[in-house]
FIPANU-803024 format. One record per residue (C-alpha): y, x, z; residue number from 1; residue in three letters. Coordinates in Angstrom, 1 decimal. Each point is the difference from the previous one (the first is absolute). Layout:
N
Y	X	Z	NUM	ALA
...
//
This chain:
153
16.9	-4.8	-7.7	1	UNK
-2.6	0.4	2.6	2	UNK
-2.4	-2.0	1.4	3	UNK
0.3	-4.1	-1.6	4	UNK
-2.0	-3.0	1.5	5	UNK
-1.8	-1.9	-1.9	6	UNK
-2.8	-2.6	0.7	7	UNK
-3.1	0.7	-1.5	8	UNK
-0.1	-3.0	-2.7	9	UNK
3.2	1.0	-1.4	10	UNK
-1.0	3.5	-0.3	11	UNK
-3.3	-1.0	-1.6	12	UNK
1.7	-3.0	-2.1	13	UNK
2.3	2.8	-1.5	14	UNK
-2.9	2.5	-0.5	15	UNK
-3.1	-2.3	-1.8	16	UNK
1.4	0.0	-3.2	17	UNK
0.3	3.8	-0.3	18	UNK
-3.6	0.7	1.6	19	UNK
-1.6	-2.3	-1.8	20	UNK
1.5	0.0	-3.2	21	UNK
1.3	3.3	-0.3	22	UNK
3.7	-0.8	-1.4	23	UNK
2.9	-1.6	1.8	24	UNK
3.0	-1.7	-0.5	25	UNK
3.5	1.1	0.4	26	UNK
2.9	-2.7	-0.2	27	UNK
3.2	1.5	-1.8	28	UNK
3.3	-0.7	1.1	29	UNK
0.3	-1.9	-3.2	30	UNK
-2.4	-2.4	0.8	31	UNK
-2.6	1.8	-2.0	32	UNK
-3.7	0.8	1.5	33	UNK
-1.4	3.4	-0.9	34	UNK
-3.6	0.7	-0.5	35	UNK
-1.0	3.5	1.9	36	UNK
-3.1	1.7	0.2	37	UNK
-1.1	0.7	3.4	38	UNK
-3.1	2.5	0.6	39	UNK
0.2	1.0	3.5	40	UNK
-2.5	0.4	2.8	41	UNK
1.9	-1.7	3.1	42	UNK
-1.5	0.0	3.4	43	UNK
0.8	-2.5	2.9	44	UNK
-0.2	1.6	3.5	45	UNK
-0.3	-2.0	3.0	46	UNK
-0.6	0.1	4.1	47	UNK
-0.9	-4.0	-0.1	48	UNK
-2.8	-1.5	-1.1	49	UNK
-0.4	-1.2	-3.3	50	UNK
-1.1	-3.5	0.7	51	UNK
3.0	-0.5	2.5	52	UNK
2.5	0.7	-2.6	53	UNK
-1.5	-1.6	-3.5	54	UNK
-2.2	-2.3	-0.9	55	UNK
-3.4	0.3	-1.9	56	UNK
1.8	-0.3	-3.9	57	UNK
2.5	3.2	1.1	58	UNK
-2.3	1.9	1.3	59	UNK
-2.6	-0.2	-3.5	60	UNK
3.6	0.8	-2.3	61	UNK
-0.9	3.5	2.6	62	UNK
-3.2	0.9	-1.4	63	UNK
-0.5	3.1	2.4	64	UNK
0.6	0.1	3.3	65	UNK
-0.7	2.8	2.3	66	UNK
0.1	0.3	3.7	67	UNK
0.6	3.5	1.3	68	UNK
-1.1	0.3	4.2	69	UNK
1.3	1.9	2.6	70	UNK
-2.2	3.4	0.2	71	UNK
-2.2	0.9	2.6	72	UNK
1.1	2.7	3.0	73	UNK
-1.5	3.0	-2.8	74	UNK
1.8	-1.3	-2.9	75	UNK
3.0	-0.7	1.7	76	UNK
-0.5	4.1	1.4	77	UNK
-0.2	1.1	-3.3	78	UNK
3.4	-1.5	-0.9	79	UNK
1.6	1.7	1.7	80	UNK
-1.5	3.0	-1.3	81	UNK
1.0	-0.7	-3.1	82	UNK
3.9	-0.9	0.5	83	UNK
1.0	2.6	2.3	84	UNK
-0.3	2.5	-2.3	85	UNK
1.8	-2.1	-2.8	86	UNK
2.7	-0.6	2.3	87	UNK
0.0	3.7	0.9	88	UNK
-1.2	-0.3	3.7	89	UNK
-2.0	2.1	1.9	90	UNK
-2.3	-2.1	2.7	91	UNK
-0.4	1.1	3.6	92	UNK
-3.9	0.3	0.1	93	UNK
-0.2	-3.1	3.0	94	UNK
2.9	-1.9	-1.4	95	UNK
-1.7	-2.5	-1.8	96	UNK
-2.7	-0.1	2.7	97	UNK
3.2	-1.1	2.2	98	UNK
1.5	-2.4	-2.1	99	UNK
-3.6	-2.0	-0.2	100	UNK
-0.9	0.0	3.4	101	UNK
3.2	-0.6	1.8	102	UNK
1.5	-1.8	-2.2	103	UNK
-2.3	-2.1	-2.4	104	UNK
-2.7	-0.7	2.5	105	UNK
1.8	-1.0	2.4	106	UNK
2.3	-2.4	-1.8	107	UNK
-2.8	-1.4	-1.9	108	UNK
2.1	0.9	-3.4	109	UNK
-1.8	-0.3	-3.2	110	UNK
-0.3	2.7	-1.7	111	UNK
2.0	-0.5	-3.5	112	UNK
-0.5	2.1	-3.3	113	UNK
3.8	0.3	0.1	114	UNK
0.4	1.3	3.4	115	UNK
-0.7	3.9	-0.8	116	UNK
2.5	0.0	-2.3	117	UNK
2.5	-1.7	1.8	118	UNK
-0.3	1.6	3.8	119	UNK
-0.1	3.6	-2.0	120	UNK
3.4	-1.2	-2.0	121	UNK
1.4	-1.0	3.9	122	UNK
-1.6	3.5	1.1	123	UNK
1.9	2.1	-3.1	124	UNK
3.3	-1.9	0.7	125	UNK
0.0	0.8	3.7	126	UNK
-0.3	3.0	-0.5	127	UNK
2.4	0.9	-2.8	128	UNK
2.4	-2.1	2.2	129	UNK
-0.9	2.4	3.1	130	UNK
0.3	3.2	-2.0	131	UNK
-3.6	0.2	1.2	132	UNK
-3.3	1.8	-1.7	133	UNK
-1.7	-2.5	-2.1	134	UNK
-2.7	-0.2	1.6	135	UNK
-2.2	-3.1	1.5	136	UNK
-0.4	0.2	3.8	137	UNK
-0.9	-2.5	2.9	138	UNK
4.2	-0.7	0.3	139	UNK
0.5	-0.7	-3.3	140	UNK
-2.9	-2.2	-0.5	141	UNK
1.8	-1.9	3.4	142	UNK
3.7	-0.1	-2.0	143	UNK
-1.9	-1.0	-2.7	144	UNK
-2.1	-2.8	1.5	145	UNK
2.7	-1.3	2.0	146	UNK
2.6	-0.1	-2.8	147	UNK
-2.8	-1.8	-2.5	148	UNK
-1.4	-2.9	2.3	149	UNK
2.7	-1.0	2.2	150	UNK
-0.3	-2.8	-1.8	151	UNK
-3.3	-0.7	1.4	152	UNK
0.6	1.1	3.6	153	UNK
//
């Protein structure tokens, strides 16, 4: 239920048998062990870096690893493009405008692939709450970033 912690050895430890071998073990209350297939395509997310949480033999039992990077000022633009519409906002032409230069710029915040999403989601909420038009404007964007970064501030 939820979120577990785990350190990363024990998670690996568990998983290497599957991944590489491609059947597991499951122990029976009777003290039996059952042999299981086990074709699945799991993927390992992570903030940290890799070296700071494994070591070297870990990391090869991962044979791909990807790093996905913030987006630039344009990409970052064009995500929010693309999820207000899915989230069935309409954007206030200098909204986003707004949100970069008073908020990101002078902050110095990153800009995240999830962010779009996520400010939007704080946008669509306010304004259902609010009984408002779903629209993006300069205030909401503020509600928004307010309500997602305190954390930061």
């Amino acid at each position: 239920c939820g979120r577990q912690t785990m350190l990363i050895d024990v998670l690996l430890n568990l998983w290497s048998v599957p991944l590489e071998k491609r059947y597991d073990f499951f122990s029976l209350p009777c003290t039996k062990k059952l042999h299981v297939p086990s074709d699945q395509l799991i993927i390992f997310s992570t903030n940290l870096e890799p070296n700071d949480l494994v070591d070297g033999a870990f990391l090869r039992r991962i044979p791909y690893k990807i790093c996905v990077p913030d987006p630039c000022r344009e990409h970052f633009e064009k995500l929010f493009d693309i999820m207000a519409p899915k989230l069935g906002l309409i954007m206030d032409n200098d909204a986003l405008k707004y949100l970069i230069e008073e908020h990101y710029i002078p902050r110095k915040i990153p800009y995240r692939n999830c962010q779009p999403r996520d400010l939007l989601l704080q946008v669509k909420n306010y304004c259902i709450y609010k009984k408002l038009p779903k629209r993006v404007t300069k205030e909401s964007f503020d509600f928004a970033v307010d309500n997602y970064f305190s954390m930061m501030q």
